[in-house]
Legacy VTK file of the C-alpha trace (Angstrom):
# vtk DataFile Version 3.0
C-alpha trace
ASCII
DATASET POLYDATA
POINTS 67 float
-7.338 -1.066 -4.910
-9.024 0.756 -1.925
-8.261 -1.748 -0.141
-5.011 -0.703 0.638
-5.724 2.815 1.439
-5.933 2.281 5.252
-2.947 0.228 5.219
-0.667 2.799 3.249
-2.212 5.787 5.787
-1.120 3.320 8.782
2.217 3.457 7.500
2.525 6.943 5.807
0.952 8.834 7.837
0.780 6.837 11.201
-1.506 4.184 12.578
-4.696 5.963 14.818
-6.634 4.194 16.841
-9.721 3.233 14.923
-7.938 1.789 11.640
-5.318 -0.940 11.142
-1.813 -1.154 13.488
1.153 -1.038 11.861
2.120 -4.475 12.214
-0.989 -5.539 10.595
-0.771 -2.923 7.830
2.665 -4.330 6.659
1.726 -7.514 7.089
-1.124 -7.681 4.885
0.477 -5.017 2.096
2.810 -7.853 1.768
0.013 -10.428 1.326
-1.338 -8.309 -0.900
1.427 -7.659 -2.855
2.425 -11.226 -2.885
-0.960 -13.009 -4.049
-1.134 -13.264 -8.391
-5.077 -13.313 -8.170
-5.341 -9.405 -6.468
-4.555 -8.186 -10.023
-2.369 -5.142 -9.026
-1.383 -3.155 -11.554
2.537 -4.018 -12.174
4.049 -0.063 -11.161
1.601 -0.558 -7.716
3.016 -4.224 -7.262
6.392 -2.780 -7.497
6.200 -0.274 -4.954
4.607 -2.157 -2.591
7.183 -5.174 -3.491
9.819 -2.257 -3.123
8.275 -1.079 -0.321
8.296 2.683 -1.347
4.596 2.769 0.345
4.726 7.233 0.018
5.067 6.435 -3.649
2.318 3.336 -3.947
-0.284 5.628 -1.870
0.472 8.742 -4.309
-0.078 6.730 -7.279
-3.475 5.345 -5.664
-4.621 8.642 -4.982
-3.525 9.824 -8.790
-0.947 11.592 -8.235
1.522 10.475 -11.093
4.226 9.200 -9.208
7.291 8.994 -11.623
10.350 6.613 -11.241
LINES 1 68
67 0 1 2 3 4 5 6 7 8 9 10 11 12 13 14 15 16 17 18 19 20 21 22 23 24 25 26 27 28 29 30 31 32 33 34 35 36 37 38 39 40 41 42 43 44 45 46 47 48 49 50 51 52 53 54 55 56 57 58 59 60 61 62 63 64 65 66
């Protein structure tokens, strides 16, 4: 889901000028999140859902993220 990597950044790490504000990176996460045919993996879906968005970009970039 790469898709979501400039969002999460946005919101992690702080919106910059050439990628997505952080209205529009919450706003679509929870499209995203939200929308059956994306086919997020359930954990992903649940932190977005949750919105623990540290956790959901640590498990993108493969970090194990544990409850």
């Amino acid at each position: 889901m790469k898709i979501l990597l400039p969002y999460l950044k946005a919101v992690v790490e702080g919106a910059v000028p050439e990628g997505p504000t952080l209205r529009d990176s919450l706003n679509e996460m929870d499209r995203i999140s939200k929308d059956p045919n994306m086919g997020l993996d359930p954990k992903l879906r649940h932190y977005l859902q949750m919105r623990s968005y540290s956790k959901a970009l640590d498990w993108l970039n493969g970090n194990g993220v544990e409850k």
